[in-house]
C-alpha positions in Angstrom: 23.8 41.4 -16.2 24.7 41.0 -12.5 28.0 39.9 -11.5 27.8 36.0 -9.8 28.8 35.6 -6.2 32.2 33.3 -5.5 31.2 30.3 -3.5 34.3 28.4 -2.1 34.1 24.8 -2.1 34.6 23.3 1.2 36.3 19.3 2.2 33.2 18.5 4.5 32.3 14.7 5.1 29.4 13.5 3.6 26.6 13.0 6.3 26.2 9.2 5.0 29.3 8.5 5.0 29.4 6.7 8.4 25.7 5.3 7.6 25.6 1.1 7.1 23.5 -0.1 3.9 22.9 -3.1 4.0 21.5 -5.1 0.7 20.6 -9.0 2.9 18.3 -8.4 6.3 16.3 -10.6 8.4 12.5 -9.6 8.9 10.0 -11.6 10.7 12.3 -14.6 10.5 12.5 -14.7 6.8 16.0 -14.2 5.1 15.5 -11.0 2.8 17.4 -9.8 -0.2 17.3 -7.0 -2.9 14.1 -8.1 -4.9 11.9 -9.4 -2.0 8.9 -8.3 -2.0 6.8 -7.1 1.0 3.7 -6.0 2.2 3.6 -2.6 5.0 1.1 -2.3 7.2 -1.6 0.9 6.0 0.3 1.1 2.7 -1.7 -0.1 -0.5 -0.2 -2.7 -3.2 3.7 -4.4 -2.9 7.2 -3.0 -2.1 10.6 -4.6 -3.4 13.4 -4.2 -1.4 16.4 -2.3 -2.3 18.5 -1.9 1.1 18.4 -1.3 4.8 20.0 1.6 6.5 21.5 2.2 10.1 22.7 5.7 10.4 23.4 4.8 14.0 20.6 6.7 15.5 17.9 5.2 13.8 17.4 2.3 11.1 14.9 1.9 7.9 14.3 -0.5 4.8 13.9 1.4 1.6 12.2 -0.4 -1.0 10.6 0.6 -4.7 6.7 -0.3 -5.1 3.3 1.0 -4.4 -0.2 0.3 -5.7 -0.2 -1.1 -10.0 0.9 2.3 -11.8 2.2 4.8 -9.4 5.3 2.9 -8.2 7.8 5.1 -6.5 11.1 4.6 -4.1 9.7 5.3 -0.1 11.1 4.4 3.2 9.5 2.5 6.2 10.4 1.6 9.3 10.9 -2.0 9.5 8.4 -2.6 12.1 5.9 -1.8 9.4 6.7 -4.9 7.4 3.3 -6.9 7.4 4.6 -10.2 5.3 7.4 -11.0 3.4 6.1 -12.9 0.4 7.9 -15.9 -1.5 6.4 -15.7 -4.5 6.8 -12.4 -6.9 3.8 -10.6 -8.5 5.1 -7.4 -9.2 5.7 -6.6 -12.9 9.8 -6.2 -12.7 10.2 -9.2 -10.5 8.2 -11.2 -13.2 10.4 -9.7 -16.2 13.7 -10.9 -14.3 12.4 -14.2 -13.7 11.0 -14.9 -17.2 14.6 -13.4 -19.0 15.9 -16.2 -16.6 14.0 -19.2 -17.6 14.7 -18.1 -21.8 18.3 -17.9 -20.8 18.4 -21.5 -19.2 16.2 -22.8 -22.2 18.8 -21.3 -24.8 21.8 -22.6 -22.7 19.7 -26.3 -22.9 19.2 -25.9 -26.4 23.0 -25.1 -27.4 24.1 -27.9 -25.5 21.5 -30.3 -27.0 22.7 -29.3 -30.3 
């Protein structure tokens, strides 16, 4: 069995550590937070939005969607952004906002009672 190597750990900065995220943009006039979903030009199905980041050189939107069944995280510029819908369609958005409603029901109820 061979012998490992030493490797000595070095105090380097992290390379995003002077990047800015930022979790509430503005795009195409419409106030956008994490959740939002969006359309990107020559991209198939929708995209939520999970943050924007400014690295100081350049600046991108990363957001979690894709066409029904192959979602997956990806990056876009934000000049890519087609719309940015009101209403949610995706499956996740429509989980969050149905748990919501049962919540306010049962709170209702309780307080009927």
């Amino acid at each position: 069995m061979a012998r490992r190597k030493k490797t000595e750990t070095v105090d380097a900065v992290r390379p995003d550590s002077h990047w800015i995220l930022e979790d509430e943009i503005q795009i195409n006039g419409r106030n956008v937070i994490k959740g939002t979903e969006l359309k990107i030009k020559g991209e198939r199905g929708r995209f939520r939005f999970l943050r924007r980041v400014n690295t100081g050189k350049s600046t991108w939107i990363d957001v979690w969607g894709g066409p029904k069944g192959s979602e997956c995280m990806r990056s876009f510029y934000e000049e890519r952004v087609k719309t940015v819908h009101y209403k949610n369609k995706t499956d996740h958005n429509l989980a969050i906002e149905y748990k919501a409603k049962q919540k306010i029901k049962k709170e209702e109820a309780s307080e009927a009672e």
